[in-house]
C-alpha positions in Angstrom: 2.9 -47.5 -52.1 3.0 -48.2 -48.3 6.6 -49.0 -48.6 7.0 -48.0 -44.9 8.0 -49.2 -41.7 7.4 -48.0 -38.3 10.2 -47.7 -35.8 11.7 -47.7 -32.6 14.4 -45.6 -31.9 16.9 -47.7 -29.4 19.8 -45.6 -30.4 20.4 -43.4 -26.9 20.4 -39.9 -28.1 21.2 -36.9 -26.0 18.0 -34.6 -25.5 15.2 -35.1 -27.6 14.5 -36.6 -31.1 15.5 -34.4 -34.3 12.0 -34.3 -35.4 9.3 -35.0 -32.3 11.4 -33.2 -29.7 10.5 -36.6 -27.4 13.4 -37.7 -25.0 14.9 -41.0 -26.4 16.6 -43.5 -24.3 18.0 -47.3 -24.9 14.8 -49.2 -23.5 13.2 -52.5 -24.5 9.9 -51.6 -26.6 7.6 -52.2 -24.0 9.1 -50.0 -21.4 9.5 -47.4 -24.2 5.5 -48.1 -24.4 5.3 -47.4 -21.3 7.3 -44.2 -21.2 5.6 -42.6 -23.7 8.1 -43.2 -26.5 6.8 -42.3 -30.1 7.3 -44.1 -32.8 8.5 -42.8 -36.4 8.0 -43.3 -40.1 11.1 -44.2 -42.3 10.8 -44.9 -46.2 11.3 -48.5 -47.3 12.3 -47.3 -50.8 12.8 -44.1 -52.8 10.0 -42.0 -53.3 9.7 -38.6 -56.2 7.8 -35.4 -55.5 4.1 -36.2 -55.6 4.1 -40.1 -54.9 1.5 -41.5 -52.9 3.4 -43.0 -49.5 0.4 -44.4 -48.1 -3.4 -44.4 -47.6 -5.4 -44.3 -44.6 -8.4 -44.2 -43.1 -9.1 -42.8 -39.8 -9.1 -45.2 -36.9 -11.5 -42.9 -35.0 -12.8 -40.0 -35.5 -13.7 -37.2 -32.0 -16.1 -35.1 -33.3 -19.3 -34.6 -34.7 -17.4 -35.0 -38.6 -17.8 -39.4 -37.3 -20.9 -39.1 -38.9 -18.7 -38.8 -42.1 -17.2 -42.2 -41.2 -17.7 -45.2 -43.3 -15.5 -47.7 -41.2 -16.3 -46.2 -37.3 -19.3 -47.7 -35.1 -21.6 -45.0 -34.8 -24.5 -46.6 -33.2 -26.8 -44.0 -34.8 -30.0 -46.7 -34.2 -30.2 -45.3 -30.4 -30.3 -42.0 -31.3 -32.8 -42.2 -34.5 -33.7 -39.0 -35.7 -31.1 -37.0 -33.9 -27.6 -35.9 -35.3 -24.0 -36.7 -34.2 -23.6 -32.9 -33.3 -26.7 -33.4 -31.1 -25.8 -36.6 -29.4 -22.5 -35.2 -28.5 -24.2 -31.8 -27.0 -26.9 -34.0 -25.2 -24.1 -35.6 -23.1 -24.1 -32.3 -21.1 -26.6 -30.7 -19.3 -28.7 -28.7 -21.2 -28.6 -25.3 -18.7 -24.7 -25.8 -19.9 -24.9 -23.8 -22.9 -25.3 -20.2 -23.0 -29.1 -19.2 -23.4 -28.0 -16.1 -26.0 -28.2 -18.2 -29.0 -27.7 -15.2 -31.6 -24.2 -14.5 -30.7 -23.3 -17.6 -31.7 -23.2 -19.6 -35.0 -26.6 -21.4 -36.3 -26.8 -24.9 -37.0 -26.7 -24.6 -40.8 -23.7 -21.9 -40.2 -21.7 -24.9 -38.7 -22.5 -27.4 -40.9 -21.3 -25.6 -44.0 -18.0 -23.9 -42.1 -17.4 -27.3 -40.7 -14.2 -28.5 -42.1 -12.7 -24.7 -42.1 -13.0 -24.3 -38.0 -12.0 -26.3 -35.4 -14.3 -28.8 -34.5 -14.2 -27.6 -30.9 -16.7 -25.3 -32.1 -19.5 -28.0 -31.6 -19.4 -26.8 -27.8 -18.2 -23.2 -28.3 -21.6 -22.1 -26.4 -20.8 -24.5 -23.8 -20.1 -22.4 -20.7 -16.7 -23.9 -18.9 -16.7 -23.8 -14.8 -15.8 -20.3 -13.6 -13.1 -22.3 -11.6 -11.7 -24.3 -14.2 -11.0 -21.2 -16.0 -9.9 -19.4 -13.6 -7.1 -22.3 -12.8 -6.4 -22.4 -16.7 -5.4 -18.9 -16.7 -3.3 -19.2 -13.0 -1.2 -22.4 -14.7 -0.7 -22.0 -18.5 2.5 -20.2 -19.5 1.1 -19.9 -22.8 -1.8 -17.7 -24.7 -5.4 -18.0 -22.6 -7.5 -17.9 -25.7 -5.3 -20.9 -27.6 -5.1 -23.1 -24.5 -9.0 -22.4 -24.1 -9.6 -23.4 -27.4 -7.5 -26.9 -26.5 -9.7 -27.4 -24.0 -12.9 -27.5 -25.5 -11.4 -29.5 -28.1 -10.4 -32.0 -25.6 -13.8 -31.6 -24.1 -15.5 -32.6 -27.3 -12.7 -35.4 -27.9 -13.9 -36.9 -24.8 -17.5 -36.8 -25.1 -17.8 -38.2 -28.7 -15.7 -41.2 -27.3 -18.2 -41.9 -24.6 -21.1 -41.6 -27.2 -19.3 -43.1 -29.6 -16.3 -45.6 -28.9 -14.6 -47.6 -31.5 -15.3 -51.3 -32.0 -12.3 -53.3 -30.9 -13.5 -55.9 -33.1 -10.6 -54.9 -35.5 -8.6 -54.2 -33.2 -9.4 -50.4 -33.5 -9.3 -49.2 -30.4 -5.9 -51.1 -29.1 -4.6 -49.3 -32.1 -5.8 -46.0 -30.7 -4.4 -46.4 -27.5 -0.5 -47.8 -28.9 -0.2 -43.8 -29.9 2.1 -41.8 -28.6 0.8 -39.4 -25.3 2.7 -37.7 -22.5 3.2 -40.2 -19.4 0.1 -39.2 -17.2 2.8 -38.9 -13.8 5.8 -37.2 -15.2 8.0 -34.8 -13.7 8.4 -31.5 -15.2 12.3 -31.4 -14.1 13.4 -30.4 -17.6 11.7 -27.9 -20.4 10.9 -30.8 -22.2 9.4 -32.7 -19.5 7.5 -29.2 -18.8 5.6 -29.1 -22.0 4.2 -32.3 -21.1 3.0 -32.1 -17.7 1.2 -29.2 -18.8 -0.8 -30.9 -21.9 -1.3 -33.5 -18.5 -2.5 -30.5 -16.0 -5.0 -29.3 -19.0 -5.8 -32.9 -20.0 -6.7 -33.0 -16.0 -9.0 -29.8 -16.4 -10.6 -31.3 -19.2 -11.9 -34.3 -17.0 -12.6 -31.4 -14.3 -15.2 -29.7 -16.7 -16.8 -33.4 -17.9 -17.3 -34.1 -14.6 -19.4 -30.7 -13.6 -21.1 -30.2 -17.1 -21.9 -34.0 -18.0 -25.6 -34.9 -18.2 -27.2 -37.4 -15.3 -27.2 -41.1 -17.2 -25.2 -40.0 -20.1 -22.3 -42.1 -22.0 -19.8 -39.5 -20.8 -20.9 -39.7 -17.3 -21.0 -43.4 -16.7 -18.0 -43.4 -18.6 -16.1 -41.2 -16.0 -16.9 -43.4 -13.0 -17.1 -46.8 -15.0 -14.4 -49.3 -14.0 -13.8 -52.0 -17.2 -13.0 -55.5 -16.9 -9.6 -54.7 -17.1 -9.5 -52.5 -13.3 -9.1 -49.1 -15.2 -11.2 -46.7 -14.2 -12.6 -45.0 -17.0 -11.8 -41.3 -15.7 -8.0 -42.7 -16.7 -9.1 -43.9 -19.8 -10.8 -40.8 -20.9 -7.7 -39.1 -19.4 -5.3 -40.9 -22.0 -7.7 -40.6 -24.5 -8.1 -37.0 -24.3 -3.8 -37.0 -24.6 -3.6 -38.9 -27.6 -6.4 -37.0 -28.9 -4.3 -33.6 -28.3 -1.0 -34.8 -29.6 -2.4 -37.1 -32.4 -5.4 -35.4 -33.7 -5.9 -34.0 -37.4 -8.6 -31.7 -38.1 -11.8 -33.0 -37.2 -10.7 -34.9 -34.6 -9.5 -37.4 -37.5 -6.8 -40.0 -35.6 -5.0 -42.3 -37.3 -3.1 -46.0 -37.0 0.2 -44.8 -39.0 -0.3 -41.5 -40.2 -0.7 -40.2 -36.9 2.8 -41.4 -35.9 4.4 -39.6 -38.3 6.7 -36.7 -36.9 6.9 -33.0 -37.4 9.5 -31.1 -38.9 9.7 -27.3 -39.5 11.4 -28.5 -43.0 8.9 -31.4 -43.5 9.2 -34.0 -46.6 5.6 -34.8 -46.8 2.2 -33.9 -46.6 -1.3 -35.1 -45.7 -4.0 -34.5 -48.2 -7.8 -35.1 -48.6 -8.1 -38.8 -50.4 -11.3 -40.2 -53.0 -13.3 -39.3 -50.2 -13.4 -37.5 -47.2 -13.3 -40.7 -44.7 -9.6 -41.1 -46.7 -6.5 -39.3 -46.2 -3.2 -39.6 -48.5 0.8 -39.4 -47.1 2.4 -38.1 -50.3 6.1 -37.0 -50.5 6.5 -33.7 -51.1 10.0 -33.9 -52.3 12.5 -36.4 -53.5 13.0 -38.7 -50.2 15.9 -41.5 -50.0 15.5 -45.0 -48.5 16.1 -44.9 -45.1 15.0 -41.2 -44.9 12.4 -40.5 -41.8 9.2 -39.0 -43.4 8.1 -35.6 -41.3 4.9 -33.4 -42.0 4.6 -30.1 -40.4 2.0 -29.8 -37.8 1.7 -26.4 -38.1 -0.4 -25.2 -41.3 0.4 -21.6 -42.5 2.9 -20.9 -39.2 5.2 -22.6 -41.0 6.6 -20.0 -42.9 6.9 -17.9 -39.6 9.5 -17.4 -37.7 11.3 -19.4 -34.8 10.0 -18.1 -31.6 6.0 -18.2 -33.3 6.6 -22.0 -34.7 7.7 -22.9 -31.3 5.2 -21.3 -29.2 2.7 -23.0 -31.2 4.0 -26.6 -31.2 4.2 -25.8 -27.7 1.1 -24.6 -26.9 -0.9 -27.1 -29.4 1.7 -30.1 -29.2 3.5 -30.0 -26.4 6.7 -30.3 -27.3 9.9 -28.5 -27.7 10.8 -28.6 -31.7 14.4 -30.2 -32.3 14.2 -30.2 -36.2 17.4 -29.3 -38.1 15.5 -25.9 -39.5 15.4 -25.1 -35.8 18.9 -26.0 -34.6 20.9 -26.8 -37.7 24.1 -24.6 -38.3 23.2 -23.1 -41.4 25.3 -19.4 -40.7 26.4 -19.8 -44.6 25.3 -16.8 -45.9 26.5 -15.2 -43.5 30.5 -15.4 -44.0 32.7 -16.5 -40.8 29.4 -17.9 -39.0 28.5 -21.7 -40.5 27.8 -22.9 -37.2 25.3 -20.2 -36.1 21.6 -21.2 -36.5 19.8 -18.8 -38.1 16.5 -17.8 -38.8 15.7 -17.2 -42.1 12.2 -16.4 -41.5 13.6 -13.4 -39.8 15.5 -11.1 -42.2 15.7 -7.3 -41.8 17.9 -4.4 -42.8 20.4 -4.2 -40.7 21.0 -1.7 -38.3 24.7 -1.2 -38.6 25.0 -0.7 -42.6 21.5 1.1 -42.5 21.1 3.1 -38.6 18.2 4.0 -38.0 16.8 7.4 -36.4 14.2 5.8 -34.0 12.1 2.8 -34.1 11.0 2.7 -37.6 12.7 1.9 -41.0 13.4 4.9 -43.3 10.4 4.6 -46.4 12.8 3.3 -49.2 14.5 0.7 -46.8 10.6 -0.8 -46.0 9.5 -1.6 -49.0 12.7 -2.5 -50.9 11.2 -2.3 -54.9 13.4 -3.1 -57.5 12.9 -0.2 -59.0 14.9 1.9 -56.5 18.0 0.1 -57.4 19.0 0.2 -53.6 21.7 -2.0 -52.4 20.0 -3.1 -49.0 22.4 -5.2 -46.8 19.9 -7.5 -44.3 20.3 -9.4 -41.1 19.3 -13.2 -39.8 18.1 -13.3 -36.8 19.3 -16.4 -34.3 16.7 -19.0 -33.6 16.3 -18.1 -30.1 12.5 -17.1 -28.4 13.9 -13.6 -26.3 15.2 -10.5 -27.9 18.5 -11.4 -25.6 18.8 -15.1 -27.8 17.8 -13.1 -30.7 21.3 -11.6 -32.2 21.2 -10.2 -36.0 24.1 -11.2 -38.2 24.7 -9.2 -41.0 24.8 -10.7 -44.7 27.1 -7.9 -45.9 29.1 -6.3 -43.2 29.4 -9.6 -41.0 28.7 -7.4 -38.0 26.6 -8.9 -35.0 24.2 -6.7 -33.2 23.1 -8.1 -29.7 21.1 -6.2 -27.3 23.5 -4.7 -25.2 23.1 -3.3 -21.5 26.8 -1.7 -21.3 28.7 -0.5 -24.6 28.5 2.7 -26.9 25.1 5.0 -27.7 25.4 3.4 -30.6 25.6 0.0 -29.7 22.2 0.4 -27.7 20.7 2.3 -30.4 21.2 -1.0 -32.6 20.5 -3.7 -30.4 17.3 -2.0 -29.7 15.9 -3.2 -33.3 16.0 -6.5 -31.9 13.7 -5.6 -29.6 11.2 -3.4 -32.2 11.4 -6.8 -34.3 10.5 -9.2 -31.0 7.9 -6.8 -30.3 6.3 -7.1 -33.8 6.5 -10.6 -33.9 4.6 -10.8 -30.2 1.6 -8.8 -31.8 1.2 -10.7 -34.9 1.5 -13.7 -33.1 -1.2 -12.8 -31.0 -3.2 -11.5 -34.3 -2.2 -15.3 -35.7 -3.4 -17.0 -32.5 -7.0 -14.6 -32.7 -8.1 -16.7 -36.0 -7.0 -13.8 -38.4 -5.5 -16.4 -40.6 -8.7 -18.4 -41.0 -12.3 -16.4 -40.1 -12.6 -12.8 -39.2 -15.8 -12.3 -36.7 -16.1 -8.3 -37.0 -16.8 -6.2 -39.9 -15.5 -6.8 -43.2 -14.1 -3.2 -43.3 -12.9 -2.8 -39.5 -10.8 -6.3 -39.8 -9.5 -4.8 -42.8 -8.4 -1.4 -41.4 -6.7 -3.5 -38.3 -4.8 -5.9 -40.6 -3.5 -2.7 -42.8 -2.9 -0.6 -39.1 -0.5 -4.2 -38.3 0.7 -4.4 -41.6 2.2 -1.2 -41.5 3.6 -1.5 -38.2 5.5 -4.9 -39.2 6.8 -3.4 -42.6 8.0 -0.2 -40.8 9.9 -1.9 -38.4 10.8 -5.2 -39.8 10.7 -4.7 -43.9 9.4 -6.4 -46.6 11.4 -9.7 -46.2 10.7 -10.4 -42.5 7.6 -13.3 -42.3 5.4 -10.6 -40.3 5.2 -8.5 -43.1 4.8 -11.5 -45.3 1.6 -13.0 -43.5 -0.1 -9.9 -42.7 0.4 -9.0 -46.9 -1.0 -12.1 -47.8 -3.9 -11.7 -45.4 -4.9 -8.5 -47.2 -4.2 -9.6 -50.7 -7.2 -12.9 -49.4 -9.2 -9.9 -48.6 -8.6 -8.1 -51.5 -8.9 -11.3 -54.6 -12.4 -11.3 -52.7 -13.6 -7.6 -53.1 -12.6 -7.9 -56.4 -14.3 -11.2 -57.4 -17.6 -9.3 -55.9 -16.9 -6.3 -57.9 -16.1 -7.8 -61.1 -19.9 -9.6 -60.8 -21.6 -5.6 -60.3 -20.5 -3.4 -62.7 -20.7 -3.0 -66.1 -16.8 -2.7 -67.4 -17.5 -0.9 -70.7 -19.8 2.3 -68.2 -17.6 2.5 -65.7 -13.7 3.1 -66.9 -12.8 4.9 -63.2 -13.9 1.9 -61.3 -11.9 -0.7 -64.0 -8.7 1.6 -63.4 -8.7 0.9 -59.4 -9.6 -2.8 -60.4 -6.0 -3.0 -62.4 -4.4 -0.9 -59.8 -5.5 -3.8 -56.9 -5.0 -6.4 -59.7 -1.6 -5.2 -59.8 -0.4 -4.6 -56.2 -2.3 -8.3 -55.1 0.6 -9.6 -57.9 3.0 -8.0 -56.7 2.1 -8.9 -53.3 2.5 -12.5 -54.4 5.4 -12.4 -56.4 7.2 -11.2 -53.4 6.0 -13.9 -51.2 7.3 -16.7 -53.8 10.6 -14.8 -53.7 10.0 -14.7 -49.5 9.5 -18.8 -49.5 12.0 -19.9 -51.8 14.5 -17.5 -49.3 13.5 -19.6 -46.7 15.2 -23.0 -48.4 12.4 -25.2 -47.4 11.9 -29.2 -49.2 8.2 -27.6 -50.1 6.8 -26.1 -53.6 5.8 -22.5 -52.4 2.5 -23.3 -54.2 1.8 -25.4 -51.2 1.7 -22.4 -49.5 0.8 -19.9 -52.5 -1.9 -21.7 -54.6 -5.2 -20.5 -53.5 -4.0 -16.9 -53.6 -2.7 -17.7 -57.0 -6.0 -19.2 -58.0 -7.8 -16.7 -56.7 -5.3 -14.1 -59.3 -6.2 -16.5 -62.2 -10.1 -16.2 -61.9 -9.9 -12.7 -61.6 -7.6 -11.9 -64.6 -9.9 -14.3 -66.6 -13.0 -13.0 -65.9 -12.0 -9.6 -67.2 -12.4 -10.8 -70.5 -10.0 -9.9 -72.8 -7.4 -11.5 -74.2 -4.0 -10.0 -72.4 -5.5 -10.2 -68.9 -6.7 -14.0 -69.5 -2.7 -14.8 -70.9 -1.6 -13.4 -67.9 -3.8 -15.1 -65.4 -2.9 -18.3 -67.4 1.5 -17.4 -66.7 0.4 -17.2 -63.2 -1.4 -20.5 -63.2 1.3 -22.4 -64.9 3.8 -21.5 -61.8 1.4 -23.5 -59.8 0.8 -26.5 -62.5 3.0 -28.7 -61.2 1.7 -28.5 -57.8 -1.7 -28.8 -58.7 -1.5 -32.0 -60.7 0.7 -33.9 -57.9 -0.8 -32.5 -54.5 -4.6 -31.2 -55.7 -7.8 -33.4 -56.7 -9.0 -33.8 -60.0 -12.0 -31.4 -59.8 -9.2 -28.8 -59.1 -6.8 -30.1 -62.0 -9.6 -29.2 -64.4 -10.3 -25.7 -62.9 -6.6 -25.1 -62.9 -6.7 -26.3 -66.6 -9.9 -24.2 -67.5 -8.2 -20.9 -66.7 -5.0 -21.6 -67.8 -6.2 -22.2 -71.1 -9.2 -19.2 -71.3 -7.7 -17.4 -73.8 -7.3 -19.8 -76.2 -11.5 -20.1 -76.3 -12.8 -18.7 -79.3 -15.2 -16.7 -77.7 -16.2 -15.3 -74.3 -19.5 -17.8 -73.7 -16.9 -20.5 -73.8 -15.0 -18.8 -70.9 -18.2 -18.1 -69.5 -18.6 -21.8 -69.8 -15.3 -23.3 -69.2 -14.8 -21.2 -65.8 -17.2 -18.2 -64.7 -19.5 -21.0 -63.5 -17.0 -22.4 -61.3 -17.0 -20.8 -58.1 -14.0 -20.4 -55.6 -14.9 -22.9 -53.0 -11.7 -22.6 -51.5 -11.2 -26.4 -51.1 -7.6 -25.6 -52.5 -6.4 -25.3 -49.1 -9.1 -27.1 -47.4 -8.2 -30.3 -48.6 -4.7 -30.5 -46.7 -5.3 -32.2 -43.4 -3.7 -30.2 -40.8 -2.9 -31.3 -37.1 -6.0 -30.2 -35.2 
């Protein structure tokens, strides 16, 4: 374990870094310092699916989840009585936060949702300067709701410094400021310099709003017009803090010495997950890696199995950076004969419109949905990594034809490149349903979020098919819905009284399989280092409990098939508490008697710490 080293790249590379998308040039290490330049994370020796690279806890942590720190000075005695959360909202003024408190979580509804949303939602009743809004939405090129959200979160990364800053006793805080953050005066002459004076310009607007909404004698006020014994004023030092905190930053604020240097790749090797405790995270490989290898993670949680132009926009929007990974720019053309050195998408697969024209905008039925059943011989098209409909061509698996969209040429020819812009216009909306927290916690009712995501689904399916990543998310998003309704059914009714109800329970049973199987099928297309149970397991999980708690024998065999294709993952990547759930309702059907199942799993609840656990990039 912690057979690592931490490097320096002095090898002058043209345009940026494979995996970090920084700008590399042949400097001593001190001007690199200076400049900005990250560091990466190489293994010292060969490492299996599963191992354990290293183990770390967080050098700071800039939210209200430091009062969960073991190892970070909290200087709770000056605050006795009062919580973290509380000290952090007493640093602004009080007439700051809106006075409507129902529309908004209660403090209990926090606390238990608390490692599931962003921690930015400490101050999401904090009311932001009409005319710092109103310059966010005049400068950002990118969505107003996302870079909002960044900007609370850099709000709330600032203030929990003030109230609470890391001894340097240890040497903690020198560690925090060697990370990597976007040089505070750069130039945005190039579009990779742009992404980072931008994360500067909202870095700047995040200083704006501290210095309008901070309490009188607060830490965060002194703070912004303190000057330390070093010269620096500490409106700079908040200002780099806040950078490191946005580039840097797991969930919960959670920044650490090595594991925050490791870089992001679209095809990443390794994962964070939760360690013995929640103060303790865990690098593990996620698939063979060779000495010398650089270790990547993905930054991006479930938007990793989307396509290119959604993986970027987010990187860019939340990271600042321009994604150089070889999934993104790699020549992999292969399946597609006569183009090796085209770089495709694989995300983005779709019927294509030469072997299968279509008579308007949508997909004919039996070309949507694709079953096996049909015995159809679909031919389908990549799409180019590229973030227009113009970058965007579609080459054909089958024919090897290559549909562009075309301004001159044949009917035809327009009629065909127009499907490149149906599919660009269905990625655009469920990106924007992605960046509108569908993916994670639905604010309006149960059954009208529902309707929406089936209205989208259909869209996406009808225009894109049942292999493009649209259609994959949206799917999966109802099946969550779906395992859930059915969990609370299961508890209500009486199976034996009401046989019409227990039909529609097998029929969802069935299609929330299917639904699954085809997105195992959909990841394993897209040729990625990861186990699709990374992805797949809690929907998988949530298939087990529910075949199991319907009691008989063939249902409980079948949950435990589907629990076994997620075994492996589970006892390398999942804590123990979950290796014995996982265990428990693999093996129901070998108890002698339903109590013992009743035992053995009903009183396990889903507390969907499956997914939870993994650290994601804040």
């Amino acid at each position: 374990m912690t057979e690592v080293r931490i490097l320096f790249s002095t090898t002058t590379i043209s345009g940026p870094s494979s995996a970090s998308g920084l700008r590399i040039d042949e400097h001593s290490c001190e001007d690199q310092c200076r400049r900005g330049q990250q560091y990466g994370l190489f293994a010292a020796t060969d490492y299996s699916e599963g191992d354990d690279i290293l183990t770390e806890s967080p050098i700071v942590i800039l939210s209200h989840l430091v009062e969960t720190s073991t190892n970070h000075a909290q200087k709770l005695e000056n605050s006795p009585g009062s919580s973290v959360k509380n000290v952090i909202r007493s640093q602004f003024d009080q007439s700051s936060f809106t006075s409507n408190q129902k529309s908004h979580k209660t403090d209990d509804e926090l606390e238990h949702k608390k490692e599931k949303e962003s921690s930015a939602s400490v101050l999401g009743d904090l009311i932001l300067p009409k005319k710092c809004l109103e310059k966010l939405k005049a400068s950002s090129s990118h969505s107003i709701e996302a870079q909002t959200k960044k900007l609370r979160g850099m709000i709330l990364a600032a203030a929990t410094y003030a109230a609470y800053p890391p001894s340097n006793e240890d040497g903690s805080k020198d560690k925090l400021f060697e990370l990597y953050h976007p040089t505070i005066n750069c130039d945005a002459d190039d579009e990779y310099n742009k992404e980072a004076q931008n994360a500067v310009e909202l870095a700047r607007l995040a200083i704006e709003c501290c210095k309008e909404l901070a309490a009188p004698h607060t830490a965060l006020k002194d703070s912004l017009h303190h000057k330390n014994d070093e010269g620096m004023l500490g409106e700079q030092e908040l200002l780099k803090l806040i950078l490191i905190y946005s580039c840097n930053a797991f969930e919960g604020g959670r920044i650490y010495h090595k594991i925050s240097r490791v870089n992001h790749s679209c095809n990443p090797n390794a994962v964070v997950v939760e360690g013995h405790s929640s103060d303790v995270s865990v690098l593990k490989a996620a698939c063979s890696i060779k000495k010398g290898e650089e270790i990547t993670i993905s930054y991006l949680s479930k938007a990793l199995y989307a396509g290119y132009p959604v993986r970027q926009r987010k990187l860019r929007a939340e990271k600042h950076f321009i994604c150089k990974c070889k999934r993104c720019t790699e020549n992999n053309g292969d399946e597609v004969k006569g183009q090796p050195s085209v770089s495709l998408d694989l995300a983005s697969r779709i019927p294509c419109p030469i072997c299968h024209p279509r008579t308007g905008r949508y997909l004919d039925e039996d070309l949507m949905f694709d079953e096996e059943e049909d015995d159809l011989q679909i031919s389908y098209a990549l799409a180019q990594n590229g973030m227009t409909a113009e970058e965007r061509s579609l080459y054909c698996t089958s024919c090897q034809g290559v549909t562009s969209v075309n301004v001159d040429g044949s009917i035809r020819k327009k009629k065909e490149g127009m499907t490149i812009e149906y599919m660009t216009t269905a990625e655009d909306k469920v990106y924007d349903w992605m960046e509108s927290n569908k993916l994670n916690e639905k604010e309006e009712d149960e059954s009208t979020g529902q309707d929406m995501d089936r209205s989208l689904l259909q869209m996406a399916t009808a225009t894109c098919g049942s292999k493009h990543w649209t259609t994959q998310m949206l799917n999966l998003a109802i099946i969550e819905e779906n395992l859930a309704n059915l969990q609370a059914t299961l508890m209500t009714i009486n199976p034996e009284e009401d046989e019409k109800m227990m039909e529609e329970i097998f029929t969802d049973i069935a299609e929330c399989a299917d639904g699954i199987e085809k997105a195992f099928s959909y990841a394993k297309s897209l040729k990625l280092n990861l186990d699709p149970a990374h992805w797949l397991f809690d929907y998988v999980m949530g298939l087990g409990r529910i075949l199991v708690g319907l009691g008989d024998e063939k249902s409980q065999k079948y949950g435990g098939e589907w629990i076994t294709r997620v075994e492996n993952y589970a006892n390398k990547f999942e804590g123990d508490a979950m290796k014995k759930v996982v265990s428990a309702i693999k093996n129901a059907w070998k108890r002698e008697t339903d109590e013992q199942v009743e035992r053995g799993v009903g009183g396990i609840e889903n507390d969907g710490q499956g997914d939870a656990k993994r650290r994601r990039v804040e």
